[in-house]
C-alpha positions in Angstrom: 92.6 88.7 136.3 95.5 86.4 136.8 98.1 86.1 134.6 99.3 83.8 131.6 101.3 82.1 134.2 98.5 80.7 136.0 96.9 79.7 133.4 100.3 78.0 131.9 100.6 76.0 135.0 96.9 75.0 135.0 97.3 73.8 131.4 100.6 71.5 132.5 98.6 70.4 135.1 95.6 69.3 134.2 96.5 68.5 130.4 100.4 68.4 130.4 99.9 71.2 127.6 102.1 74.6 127.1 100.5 77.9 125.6 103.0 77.2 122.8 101.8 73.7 122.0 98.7 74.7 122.0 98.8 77.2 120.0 100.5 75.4 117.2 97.9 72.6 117.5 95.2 75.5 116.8 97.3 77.0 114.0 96.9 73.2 112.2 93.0 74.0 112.9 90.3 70.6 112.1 88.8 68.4 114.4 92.0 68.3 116.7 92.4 71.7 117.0 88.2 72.2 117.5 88.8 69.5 120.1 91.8 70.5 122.4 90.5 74.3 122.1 87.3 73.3 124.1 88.9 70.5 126.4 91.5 73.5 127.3 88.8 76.3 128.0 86.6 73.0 130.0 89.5 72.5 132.0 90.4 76.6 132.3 86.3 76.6 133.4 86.5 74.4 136.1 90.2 75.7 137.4 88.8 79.1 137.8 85.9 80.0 135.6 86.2 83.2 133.4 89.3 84.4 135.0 91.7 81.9 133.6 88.9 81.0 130.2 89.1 84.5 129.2 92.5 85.4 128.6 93.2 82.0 127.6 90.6 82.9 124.7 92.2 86.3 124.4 95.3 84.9 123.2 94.4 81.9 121.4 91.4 82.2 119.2 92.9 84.1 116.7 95.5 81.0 116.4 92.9 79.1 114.9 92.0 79.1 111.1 89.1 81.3 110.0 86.9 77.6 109.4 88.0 76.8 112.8 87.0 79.6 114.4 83.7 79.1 112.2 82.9 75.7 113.5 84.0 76.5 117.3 81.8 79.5 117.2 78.2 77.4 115.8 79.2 74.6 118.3 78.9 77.2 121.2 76.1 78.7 119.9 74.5 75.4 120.0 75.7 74.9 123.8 74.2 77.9 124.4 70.5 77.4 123.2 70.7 74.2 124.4 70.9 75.1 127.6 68.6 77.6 127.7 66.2 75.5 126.0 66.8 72.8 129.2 66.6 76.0 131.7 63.0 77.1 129.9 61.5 73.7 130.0 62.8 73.7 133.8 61.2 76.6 135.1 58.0 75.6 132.5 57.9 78.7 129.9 56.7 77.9 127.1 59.9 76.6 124.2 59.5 78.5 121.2 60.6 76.4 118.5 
């Protein structure tokens, strides 16, 4: 697993974003925070899949306010059965609704 390092320099790069700012723009939680948390773990993703999204959720989540956390959490969710919903109807199983 690399280290916060990597994933600092991934962040500058690709968003011109520190740990620490980032952090504090979680601690403010709402829509920006919902926001930046998923463009930094989309960005994280396609750097170096769970490697660097991982530990970058390791030691951020718990930055965010309990509602944000809330929120982030049904908004994956949602992701989630999405896409296995699009995967099902792919490989023709039936959808359950």
């Amino acid at each position: 697993m690399p280290g916060n390092r990597a994933i600092e320099v991934e962040l500058r790069r690709s968003l011109g974003l520190s740990m620490r700012e980032a952090r504090s723009i979680f601690a403010a939680g709402g829509d920006l925070a919902e926001k930046k948390f998923m463009e930094c773990c989309w960005c994280l993703w396609k750097a170096n899949g769970t490697e660097f999204v991982e530990p970058f959720v390791n030691a951020t989540f718990n930055h965010l306010p309990e509602n944000t956390r809330a929120i982030l959490f049904q908004r994956l969710l949602t992701i989630v059965y999405v896409a296995q919903e699009i995967e099902l109807k792919k490989t023709g199983e039936p959808v359950s609704d």
